[in-house]
VEXFI-465086 format. One line per 10 residues: number of its first residue (from 1); for each residue x, y, z of C-alpha. Coordinates in pm, whole numbers, plus 50000, padded with zeros to 5 digits. Layout:
BEGIN
NUM = X Y Z  ... .
# end
This chain:
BEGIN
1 = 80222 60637 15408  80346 60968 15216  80098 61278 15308  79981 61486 15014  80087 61853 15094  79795 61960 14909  79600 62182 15105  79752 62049 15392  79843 62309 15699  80152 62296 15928 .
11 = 80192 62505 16243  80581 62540 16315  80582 62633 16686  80930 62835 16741  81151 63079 16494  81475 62984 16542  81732 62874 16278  81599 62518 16295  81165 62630 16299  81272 62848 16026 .
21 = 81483 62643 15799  81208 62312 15857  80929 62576 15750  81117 62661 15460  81120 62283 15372  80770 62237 15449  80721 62516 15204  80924 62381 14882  80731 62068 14967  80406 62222 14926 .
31 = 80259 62241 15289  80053 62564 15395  80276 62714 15645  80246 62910 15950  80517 62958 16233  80394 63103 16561  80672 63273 16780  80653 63537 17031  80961 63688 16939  81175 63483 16610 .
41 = 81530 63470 16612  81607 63575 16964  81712 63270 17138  82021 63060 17082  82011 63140 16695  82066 63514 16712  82404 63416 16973  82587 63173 16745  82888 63220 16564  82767 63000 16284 .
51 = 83096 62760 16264  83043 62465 16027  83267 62230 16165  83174 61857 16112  83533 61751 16201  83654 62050 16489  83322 62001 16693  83448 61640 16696  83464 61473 17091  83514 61153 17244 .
61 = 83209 60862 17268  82935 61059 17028  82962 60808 16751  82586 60886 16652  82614 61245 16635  82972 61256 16396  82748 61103 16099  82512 61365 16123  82718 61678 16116  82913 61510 15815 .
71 = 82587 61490 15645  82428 61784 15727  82761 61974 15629  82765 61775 15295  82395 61960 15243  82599 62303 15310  82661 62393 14962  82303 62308 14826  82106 62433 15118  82297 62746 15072 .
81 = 82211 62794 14673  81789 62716 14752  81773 63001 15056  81996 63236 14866  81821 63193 14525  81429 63148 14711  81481 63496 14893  81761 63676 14686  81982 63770 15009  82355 63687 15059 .
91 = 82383 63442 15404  82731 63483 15435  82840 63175 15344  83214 63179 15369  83460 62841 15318  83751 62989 15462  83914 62731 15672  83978 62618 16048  84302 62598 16226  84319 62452 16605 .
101 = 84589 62602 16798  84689 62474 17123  84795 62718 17437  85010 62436 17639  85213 62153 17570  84916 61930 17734  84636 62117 17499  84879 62003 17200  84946 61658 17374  84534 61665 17391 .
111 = 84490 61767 16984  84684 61531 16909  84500 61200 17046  84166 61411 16893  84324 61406 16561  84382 61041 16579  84032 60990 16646  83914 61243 16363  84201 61003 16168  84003 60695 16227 .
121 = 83686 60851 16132  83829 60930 15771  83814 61305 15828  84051 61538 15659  84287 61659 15927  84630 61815 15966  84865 61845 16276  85095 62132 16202  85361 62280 16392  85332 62642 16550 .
131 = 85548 62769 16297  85322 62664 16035  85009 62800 16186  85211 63142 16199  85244 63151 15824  84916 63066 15769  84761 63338 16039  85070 63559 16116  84846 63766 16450  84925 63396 16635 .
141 = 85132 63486 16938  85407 63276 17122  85119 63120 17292  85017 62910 16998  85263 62589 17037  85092 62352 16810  84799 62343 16541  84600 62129 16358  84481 62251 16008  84091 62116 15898 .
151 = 84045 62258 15595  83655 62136 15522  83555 62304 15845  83417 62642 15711  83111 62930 15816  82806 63060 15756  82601 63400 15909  82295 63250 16158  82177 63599 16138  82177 63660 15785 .
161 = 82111 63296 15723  81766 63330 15986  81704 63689 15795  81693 63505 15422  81440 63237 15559  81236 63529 15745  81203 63702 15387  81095 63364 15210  80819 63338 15510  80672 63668 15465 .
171 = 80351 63667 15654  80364 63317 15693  80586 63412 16013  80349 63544 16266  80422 63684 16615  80262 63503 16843  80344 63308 17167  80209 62960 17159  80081 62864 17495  79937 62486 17465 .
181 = 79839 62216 17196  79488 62138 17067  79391 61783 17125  79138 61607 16937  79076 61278 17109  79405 61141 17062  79536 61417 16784  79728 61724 16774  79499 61968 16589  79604 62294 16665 .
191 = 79726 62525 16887  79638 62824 17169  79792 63132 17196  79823 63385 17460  79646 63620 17315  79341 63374 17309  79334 63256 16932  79349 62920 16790  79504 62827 16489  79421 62504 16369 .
201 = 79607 62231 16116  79679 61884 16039  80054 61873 16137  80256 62116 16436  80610 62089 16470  80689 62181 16782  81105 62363 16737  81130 62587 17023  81415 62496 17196  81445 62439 17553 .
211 = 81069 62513 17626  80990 62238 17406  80989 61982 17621  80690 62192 17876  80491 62248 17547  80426 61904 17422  80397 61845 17773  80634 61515 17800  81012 61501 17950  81273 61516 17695 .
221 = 81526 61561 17935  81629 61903 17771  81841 62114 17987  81928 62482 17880  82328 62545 17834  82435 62895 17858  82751 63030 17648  82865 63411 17642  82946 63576 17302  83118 63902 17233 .
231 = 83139 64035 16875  83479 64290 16783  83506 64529 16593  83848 64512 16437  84090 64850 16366  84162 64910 16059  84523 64858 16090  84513 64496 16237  84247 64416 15961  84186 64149 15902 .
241 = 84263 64007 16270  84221 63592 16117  84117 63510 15780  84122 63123 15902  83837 63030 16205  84063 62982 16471  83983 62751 16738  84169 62692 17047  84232 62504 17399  84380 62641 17645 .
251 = 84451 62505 17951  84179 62243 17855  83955 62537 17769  83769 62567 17437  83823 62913 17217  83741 63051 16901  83756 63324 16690  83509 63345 16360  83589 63624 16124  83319 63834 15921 .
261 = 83348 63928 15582  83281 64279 15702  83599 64269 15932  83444 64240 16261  83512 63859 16477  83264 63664 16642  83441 63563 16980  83308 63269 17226  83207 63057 17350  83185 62953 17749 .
271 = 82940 62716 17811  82762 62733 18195  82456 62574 18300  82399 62791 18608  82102 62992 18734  82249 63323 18591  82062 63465 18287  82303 63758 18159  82654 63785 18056  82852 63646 18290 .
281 = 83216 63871 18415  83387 63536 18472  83285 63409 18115  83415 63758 17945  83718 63780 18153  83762 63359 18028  83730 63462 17659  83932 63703 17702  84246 63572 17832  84215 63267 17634 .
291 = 84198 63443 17347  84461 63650 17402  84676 63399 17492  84668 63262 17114  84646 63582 16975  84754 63915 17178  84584 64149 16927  84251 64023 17048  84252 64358 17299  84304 64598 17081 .
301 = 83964 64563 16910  83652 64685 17039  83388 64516 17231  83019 64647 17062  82805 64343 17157  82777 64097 17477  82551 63808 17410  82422 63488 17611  82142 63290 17515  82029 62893 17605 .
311 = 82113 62602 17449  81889 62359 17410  82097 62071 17541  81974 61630 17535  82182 61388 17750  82394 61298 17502  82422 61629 17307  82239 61460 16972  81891 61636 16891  81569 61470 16965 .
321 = 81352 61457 16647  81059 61251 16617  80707 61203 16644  80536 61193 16964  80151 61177 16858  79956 61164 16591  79986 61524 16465  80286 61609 16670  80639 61626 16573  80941 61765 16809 .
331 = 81290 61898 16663  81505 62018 16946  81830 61973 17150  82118 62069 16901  82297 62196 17162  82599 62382 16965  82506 62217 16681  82226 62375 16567  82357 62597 16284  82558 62267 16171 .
341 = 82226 62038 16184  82023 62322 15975  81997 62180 15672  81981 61823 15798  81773 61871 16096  81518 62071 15846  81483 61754 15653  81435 61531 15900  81152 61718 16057  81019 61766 15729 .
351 = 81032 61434 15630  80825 61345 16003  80537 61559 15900  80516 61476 15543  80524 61066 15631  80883 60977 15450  81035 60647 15684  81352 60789 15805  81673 60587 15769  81679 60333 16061 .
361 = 82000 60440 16226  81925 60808 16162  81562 60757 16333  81686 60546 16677  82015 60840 16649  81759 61155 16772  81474 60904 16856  81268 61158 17127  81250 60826 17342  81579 60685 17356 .
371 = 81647 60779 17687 .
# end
C-alpha cells in the first residue's frame, strides 16, 4: 500500500551523497524532511573521485550488481538536470570518456579477458593498442602497453554534487548526531540524539554508512574499506595532464586519474581494510608509482590534499537496502559505488518509505537479509 506524503515526516539518519540525494527524493515526493548528521559530507562522500563507470568498475562473479550501475548510470543525465535546476548550482557533471591502460603485458593479457566479459554483457567497449591510447592522451608514457577505450564511462563532482543537495535542504539538514531509534511497541518512531532531543516521525531511513549496521542495532555484515586519495594541482604548462579518466593496472594493481574542469586531478584509489585511520605512506608511495608508471608527468604536479575515509563495504560489494521494521528503512554498503548508485540507490530508498513494491530481482539484489 502507497503512503500519502501528506503531512507525513521522514528522519534521514546520515548526510552523505546517498542520505542526501534519498532526502532530496523524499522531498520532490512530498515527505516533510529532516536529516540528522553530526557532521554531513565528511565520510566516504567528501573522498571520492566521483567516476561514473557502469562498465570500468566491471569484475568477475557480481552479476547482481552490473544491472544496477547500468541503471543507475542511465538515471545520470536526468538526475543531473532535477539537482542542478532544484538548487541552481553546477555539479560538475562532465562526459568526457574512460581509457584503461595496462602497465605489463599480464595487466593487458588481464584487460583483455575483462573486456570479453564486459563483451558478453552488451557493454560498449574498445581494446586499443598503446599507440592509440597515445593519440588519444599524448602524457601516456612507455609504460602504457595496451588500452581499452569505454566511452559511456564518464564523471561527476561528489563535492559539488553533495553541495547542490545541501542548498535544496536548507534547514531541513540539521547537525546533529543520532545516537539510538525510538521504538513504539514494535515501530520505529523517532530518534535520540546526543544532545538529548528527540525528533519524532512516521518513517527514518537510516544512510550512515558503516555505523549503520550498530544503529539499527542488527548485523549487516558491513565492514569499513579504507582507500587513500590525493588531489594535484596541475602546472600550467602540462595543463591539462588527461582530458580522458584514465584508469589503470599495474602489476595487478588498480589506478586512476579523474581530471577537473578546473585543471586539478583526482588521484586514487588503494583500498586497505586495516586498523590504520590516516593516510597511509605505503598507499601514497603505491599511487604514486603506479601512476607514474602510465604517465611520468604525474610528479611534476603538486600534492595540496591527502584524503582517506571508510567505505561502507557488504559481502558481496552490492548495497543493502530494505526495510527492517515497521518504520525503519536501511540504505548502505555501496562500497565504491556509491557516487554510481546515487541516483538509483535514492530511489530505491525512496520508494521503501513511500510503500512502492520494488522490482523482484532488484529487491532480493540489496535485500538487507540475504546473507
Amino acid at each position: 500500500m502507497l503512503d500519502d506524503p501528506k503531512n507525513k515526516r521522514v528522519i534521514v539518519v546520515g548526510a552523505g551523497i546517498i542520505g542526501l540525494a534519498t532526502a532530496h527524493e523524499l522531498l520532490r515526493r512530498g515527505w516533510d524532511v529532516t536529516v540528522l548528521d553530526e557532521s554531513p559530507v565528511s565520510g566516504a562522500t567528501y573522498a571520492a573521485a566521483g567516476m561514473l563507470a557502469p562498465v570500468a568498475e566491471v569484475v568477475w562473479d557480481q552479476p547482481t550488481l552490473y544491472p544496477l550501475m547500468v541503471r543507475s548510470a542511465e538515471m545520470y543525465p536526468s538526475f543531473v538536470k532535477t539537482v542542478e535546476s532544484d538548487s541552481g548550482e553546477n555539479v560538475g557533471y562532465l562526459t568526457n570518456q574512460t581509457l584503461v591502460c595496462a602497465g605489463t603485458a599480464a595487466d593487458r593479457s588481464a584487460l583483455n579477458d575483462l573486456t570479453g566479459l564486459q563483451h558478453r554483457l552488451g557493454m560498449e567497449v574498445e581494446s586499443i593498442t598503446s599507440s592509440a591510447a597515445r593519440r588519444m592522451e599524448p602524457s601516456l608514457g612507455p609504460g602504457c602497453v595496451g588500452a581499452v577505450h569505454i566511452p559511456g564511462d564518464h564523471q561527476v563532482n561528489p563535492r559539488r554534487l553533495a553541495q547542490a543537495l545541501q542548498s535544496i535542504l536548507g534547514s531541513r539538514l540539521q547537525p546533529r548526531r543520532v545516537e539510538s531509534l525510538i521504538w513504539s511497541d514494535d515501530k520505529v518512531v523517532g530518534v535520540r540524539c546526543s544532545d538529548g532531543s528527540e525528533v519524532f516521525a512516521d518513517e527514518v531511513l537510516v544512510a550512515a554508512g558503516a555505523e549503520a549496521g550498530d544503529l539499527v542495532d542488527v548485523d549487516l555484515r558491513l565492514r569499513p574499506v579504507h582507500g587513500e586519495v590525493l588531489r594535484l594541482n596541475v602546472p600550467e604548462g602540462l595543463q591539462p595532464l588527461v582530458t580522458h579518466t584514465v584508469r589503470g593496472l599495474v602489476q595487478g594493481r588498480p589506478v586512476y586519474l579523474v581530471p577537473r574542469g578546473d585543471g586539478t586531478v583526482v588521484l586514487g584509489a588503494t583500498s586497505r581494510e586495516d586498523a590504520m585511520t590516516g593516510v597511509s605512506a605505503a598507499g601514497v608511495h603505491q599511487l604514486l608509482h603506479d601512476a607514474s608508471h602510465l604517465i611520468p608527468a604525474v610528479l611534476e604536479c603538486e600534492i595540496y590534499e591527502m584524503t582517506t575515509r571508510a567505505r561502507p563495504g557488504s559481502p558481496d560489494d552490492v548495497p543493502v537496502i530494505g526495510r527492517l521494521a515497521d518504520g525503519l528503512t536501511v540504505s548502505t554498503g555501496y562500497f565504491r559505488h556509491g557516487i554510481l548508485l546515487t541516483p538509483l540507490g535514492a530511489a530505491i530508498g525512496a520508494d521503501l518509505v513511500s510503500g512502492v513494491p520494488l522490482p523482484s530481482d532488484t529487491a532480493a539484489a540489496v535485500n538487507p537479509h540475504r546473507f
